[in-house]
DRENDO-1510 file (C-alpha; in Angstrom, 1 decimal, always signed):
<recs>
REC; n; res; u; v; w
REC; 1; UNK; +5.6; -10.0; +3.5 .
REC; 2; UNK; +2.3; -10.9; +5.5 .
REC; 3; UNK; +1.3; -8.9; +8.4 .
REC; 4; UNK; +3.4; -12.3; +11.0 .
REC; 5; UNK; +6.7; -10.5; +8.8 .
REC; 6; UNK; +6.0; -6.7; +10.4 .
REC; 7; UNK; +9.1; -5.6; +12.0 .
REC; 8; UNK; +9.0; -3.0; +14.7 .
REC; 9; UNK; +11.7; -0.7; +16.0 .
REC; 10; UNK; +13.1; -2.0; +19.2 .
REC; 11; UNK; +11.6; -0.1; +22.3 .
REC; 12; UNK; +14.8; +1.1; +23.3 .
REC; 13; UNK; +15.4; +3.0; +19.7 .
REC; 14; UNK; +12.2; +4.4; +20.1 .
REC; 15; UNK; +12.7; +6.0; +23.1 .
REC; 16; UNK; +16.5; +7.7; +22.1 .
REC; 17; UNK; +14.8; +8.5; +18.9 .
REC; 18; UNK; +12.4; +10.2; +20.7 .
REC; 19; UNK; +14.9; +12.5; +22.6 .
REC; 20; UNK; +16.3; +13.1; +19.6 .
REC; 21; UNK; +19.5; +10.4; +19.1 .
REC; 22; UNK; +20.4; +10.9; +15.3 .
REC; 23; UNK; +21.8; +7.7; +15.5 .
REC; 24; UNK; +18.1; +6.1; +16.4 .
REC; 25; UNK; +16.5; +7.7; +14.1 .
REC; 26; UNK; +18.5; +6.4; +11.3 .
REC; 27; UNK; +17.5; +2.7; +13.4 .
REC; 28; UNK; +14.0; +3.4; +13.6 .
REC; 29; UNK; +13.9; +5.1; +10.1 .
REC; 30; UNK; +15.8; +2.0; +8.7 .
REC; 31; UNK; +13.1; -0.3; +10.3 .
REC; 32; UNK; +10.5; +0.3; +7.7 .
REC; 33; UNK; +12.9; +0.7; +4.8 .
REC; 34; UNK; +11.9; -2.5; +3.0 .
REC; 35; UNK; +7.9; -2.4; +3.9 .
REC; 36; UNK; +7.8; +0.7; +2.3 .
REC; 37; UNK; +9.3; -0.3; -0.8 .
REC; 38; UNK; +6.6; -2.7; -0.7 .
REC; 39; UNK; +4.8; +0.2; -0.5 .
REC; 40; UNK; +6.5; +1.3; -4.1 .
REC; 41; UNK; +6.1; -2.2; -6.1 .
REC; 42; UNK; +2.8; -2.3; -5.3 .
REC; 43; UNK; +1.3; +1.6; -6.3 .
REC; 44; UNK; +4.3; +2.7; -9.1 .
REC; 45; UNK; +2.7; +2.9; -12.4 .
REC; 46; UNK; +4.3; +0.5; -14.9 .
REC; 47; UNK; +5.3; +3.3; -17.4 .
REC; 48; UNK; +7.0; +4.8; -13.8 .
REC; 49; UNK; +8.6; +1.3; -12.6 .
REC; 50; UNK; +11.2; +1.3; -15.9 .
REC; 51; UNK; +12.7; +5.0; -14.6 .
REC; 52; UNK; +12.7; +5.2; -11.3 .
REC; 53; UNK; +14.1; +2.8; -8.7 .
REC; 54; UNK; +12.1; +1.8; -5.6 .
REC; 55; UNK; +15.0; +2.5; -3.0 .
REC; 56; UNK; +15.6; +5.7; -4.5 .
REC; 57; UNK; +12.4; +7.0; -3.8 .
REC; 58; UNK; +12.1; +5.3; -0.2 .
REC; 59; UNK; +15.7; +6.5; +0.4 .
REC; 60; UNK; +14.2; +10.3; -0.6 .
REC; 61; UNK; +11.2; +10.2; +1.7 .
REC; 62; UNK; +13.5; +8.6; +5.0 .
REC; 63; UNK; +15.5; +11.4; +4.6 .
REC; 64; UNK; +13.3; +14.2; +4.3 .
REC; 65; UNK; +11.7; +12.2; +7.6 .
REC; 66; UNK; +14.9; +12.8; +9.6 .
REC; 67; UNK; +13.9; +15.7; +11.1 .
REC; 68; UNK; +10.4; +14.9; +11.9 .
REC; 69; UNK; +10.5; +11.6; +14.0 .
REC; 70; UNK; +11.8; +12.8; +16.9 .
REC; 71; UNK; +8.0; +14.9; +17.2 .
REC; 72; UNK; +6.1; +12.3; +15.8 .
REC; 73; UNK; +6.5; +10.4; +18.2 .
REC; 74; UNK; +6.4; +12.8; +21.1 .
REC; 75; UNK; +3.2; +13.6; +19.6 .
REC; 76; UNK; +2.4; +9.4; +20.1 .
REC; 77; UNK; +2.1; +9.5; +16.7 .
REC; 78; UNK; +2.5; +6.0; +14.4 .
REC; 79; UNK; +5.7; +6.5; +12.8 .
REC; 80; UNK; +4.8; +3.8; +10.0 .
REC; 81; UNK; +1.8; +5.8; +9.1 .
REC; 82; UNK; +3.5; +8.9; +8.8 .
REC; 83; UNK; +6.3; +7.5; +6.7 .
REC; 84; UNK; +3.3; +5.8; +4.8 .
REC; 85; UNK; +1.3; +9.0; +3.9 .
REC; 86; UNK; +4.5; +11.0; +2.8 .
REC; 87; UNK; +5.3; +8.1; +0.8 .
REC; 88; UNK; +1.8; +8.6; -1.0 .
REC; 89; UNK; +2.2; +12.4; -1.1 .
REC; 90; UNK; +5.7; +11.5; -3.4 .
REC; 91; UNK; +4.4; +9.2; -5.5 .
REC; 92; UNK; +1.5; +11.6; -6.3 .
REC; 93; UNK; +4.0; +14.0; -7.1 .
REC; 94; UNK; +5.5; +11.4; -9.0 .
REC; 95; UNK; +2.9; +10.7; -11.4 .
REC; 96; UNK; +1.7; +13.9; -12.0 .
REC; 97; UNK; +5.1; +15.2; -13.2 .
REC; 98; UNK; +5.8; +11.9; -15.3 .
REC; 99; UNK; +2.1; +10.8; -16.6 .
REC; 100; UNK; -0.4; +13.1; -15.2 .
REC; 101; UNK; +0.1; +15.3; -18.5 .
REC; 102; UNK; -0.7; +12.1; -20.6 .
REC; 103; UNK; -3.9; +10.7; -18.8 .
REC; 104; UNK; -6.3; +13.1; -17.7 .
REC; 105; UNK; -9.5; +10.5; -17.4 .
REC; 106; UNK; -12.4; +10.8; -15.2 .
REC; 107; UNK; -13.3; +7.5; -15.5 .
REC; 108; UNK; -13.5; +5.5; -12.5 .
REC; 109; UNK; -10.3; +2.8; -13.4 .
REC; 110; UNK; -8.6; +6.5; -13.4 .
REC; 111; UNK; -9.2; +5.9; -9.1 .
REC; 112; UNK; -6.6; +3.4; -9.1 .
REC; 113; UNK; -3.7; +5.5; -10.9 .
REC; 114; UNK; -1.5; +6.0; -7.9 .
REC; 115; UNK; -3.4; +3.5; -5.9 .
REC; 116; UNK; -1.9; +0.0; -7.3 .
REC; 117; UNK; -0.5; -0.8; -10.5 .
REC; 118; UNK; -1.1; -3.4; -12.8 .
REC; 119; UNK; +1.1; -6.7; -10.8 .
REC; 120; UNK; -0.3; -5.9; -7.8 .
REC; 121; UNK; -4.2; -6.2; -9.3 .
REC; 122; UNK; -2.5; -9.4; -11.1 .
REC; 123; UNK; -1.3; -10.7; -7.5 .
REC; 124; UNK; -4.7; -9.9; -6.2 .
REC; 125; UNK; -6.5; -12.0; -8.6 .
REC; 126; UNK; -4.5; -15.0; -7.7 .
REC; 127; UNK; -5.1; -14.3; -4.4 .
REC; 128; UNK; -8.6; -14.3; -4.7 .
REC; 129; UNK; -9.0; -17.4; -6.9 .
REC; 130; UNK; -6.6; -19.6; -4.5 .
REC; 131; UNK; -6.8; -23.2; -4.9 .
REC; 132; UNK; -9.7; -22.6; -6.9 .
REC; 133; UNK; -7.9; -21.7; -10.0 .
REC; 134; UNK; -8.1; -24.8; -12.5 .
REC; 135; UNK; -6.6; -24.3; -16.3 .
REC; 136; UNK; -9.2; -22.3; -17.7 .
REC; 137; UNK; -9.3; -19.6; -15.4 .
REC; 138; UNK; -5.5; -19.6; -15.7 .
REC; 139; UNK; -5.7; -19.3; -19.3 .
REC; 140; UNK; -8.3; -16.6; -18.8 .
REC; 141; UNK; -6.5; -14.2; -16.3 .
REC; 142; UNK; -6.4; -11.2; -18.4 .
REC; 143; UNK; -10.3; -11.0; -18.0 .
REC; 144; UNK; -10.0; -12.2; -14.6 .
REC; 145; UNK; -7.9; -9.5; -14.0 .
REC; 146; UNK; -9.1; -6.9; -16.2 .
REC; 147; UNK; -12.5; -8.0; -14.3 .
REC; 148; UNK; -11.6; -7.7; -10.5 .
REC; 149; UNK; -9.7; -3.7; -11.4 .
REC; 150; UNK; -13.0; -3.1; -12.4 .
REC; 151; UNK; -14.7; -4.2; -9.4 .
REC; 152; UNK; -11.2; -3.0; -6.8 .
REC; 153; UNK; -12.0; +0.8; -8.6 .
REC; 154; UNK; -16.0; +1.0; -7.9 .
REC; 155; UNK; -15.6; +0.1; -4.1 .
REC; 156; UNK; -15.7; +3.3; -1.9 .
REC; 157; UNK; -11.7; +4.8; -1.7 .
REC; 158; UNK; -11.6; +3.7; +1.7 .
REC; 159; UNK; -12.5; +0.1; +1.5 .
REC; 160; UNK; -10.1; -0.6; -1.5 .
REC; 161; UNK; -7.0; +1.3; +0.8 .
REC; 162; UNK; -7.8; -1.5; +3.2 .
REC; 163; UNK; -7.7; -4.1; +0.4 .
REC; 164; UNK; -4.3; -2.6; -0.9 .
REC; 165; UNK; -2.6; -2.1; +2.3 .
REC; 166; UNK; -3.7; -5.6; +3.5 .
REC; 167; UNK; -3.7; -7.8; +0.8 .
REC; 168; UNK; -0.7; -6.4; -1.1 .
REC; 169; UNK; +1.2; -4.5; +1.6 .
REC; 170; UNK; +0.8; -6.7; +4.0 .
REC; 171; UNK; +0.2; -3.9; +6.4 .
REC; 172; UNK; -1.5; -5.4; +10.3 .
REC; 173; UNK; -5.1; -4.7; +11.3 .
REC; 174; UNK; -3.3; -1.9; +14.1 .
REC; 175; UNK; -1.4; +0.0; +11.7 .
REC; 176; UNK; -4.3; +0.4; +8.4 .
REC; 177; UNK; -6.8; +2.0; +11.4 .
REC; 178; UNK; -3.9; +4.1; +12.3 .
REC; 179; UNK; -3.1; +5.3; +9.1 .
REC; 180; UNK; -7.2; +5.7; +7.6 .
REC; 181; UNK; -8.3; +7.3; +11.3 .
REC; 182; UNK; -10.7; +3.4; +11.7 .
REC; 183; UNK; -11.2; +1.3; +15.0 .
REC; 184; UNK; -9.4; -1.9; +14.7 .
REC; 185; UNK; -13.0; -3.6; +14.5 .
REC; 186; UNK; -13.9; -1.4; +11.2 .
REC; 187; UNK; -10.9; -2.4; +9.6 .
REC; 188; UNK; -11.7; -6.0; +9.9 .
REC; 189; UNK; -15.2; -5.6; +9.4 .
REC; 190; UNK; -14.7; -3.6; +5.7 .
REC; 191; UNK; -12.0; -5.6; +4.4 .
REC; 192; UNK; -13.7; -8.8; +4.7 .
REC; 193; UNK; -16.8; -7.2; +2.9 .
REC; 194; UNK; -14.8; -5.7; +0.4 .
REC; 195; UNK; -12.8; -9.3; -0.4 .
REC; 196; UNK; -16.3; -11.0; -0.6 .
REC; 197; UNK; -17.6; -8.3; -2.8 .
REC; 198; UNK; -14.3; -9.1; -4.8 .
REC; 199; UNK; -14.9; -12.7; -4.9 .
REC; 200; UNK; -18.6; -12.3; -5.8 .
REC; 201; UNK; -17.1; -10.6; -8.8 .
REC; 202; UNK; -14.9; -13.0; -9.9 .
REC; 203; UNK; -17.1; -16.7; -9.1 .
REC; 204; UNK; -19.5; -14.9; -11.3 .
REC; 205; UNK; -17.0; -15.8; -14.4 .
REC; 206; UNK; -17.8; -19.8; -13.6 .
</recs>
């Protein structure tokens, strides 16, 4: 899903969802169903992945949101980002009650538990390499990738969230500022710093 694949709830939803139409909720609600199991596949720790099912989790979150859209967005809040953060909040919850009693490492890699899994730094490295990719750097992609997780943990939390929501989320410019509280302009600014700081990284390997 790229950011041209976003769907929106129709206006018209948006407005009986506001006044409270159950009926609109579920529309608007239903929306964003498949984006945020996206949202799953791309942060559910492997060990996680086996046992619990993506639409079960995004099924638990839309309907503990029920009640709360109506007031998000009286409050002109984004309903995406809320859905987004208590999405986070769950899978937090998640891996502190399945694996946060096995891993308790300070280390900076330990910055990405919860943040993206293992595919989705895999899918980044392709990303990065593109066309670029000849044989031997195919043949080498467990150092390429074991190399750029490295690099996607030390940048500052905020700049790898933009990489995560944009490159494997496929979340638009408008709706990463919303959710991380950043002018449109920042958000284009950081992530292209943080994908060349990425790249750096992995031409280095040549």
């Amino acid at each position: 899903m790229s950011a041209s694949e976003w769907r929106r709830p129709a206006r018209e939803a948006l407005l009986r969802a506001r006044d409270g139409d159950p009926s609109a909720v579920g529309e608007v609600l239903m929306t964003y169903r498949d984006q945020l199991k996206r949202v799953v596949r791309t942060r559910l720790d492997r060990r996680l992945a086996s046992r619990l099912d993506a639409s079960d989790v995004v099924n638990d979150v839309l309907g503990a949101a029920c009640e709360s859209v109506a007031e998000w967005l009286q409050q002109q809040k984004s309903i995406y980002a809320c859905l987004h953060r208590s999405l986070r909040t769950r899978l937090a919850l998640l891996h502190r009650d399945h694996i946060g009693a096995q891993k308790r490492s300070v280390t900076r890699e330990a910055r990405l538990v919860g943040s993206v899994n293992q595919d989705s730094v895999m899918l980044l490295c392709r990303q990065l390499a593109g066309s670029n990719e000849t044989p031997s750097r195919a043949a080498a992609r467990v150092e390429i990738c074991s190399i750029v997780r490295s690099a996607l943990a030390e940048l500052p939390d905020t700049d790898r969230e933009i990489v995560v929501l944009r490159s494997l989320e496929g979340t638009p410019t408008s709706e990463v500022a919303e959710l991380l509280d950043l002018t449109a302009g920042a958000v284009k600014m950081r992530y292209l710093r943080a994908i060349r700081r990425l790249r750096t990284r992995l031409n280095a390997l040549n």
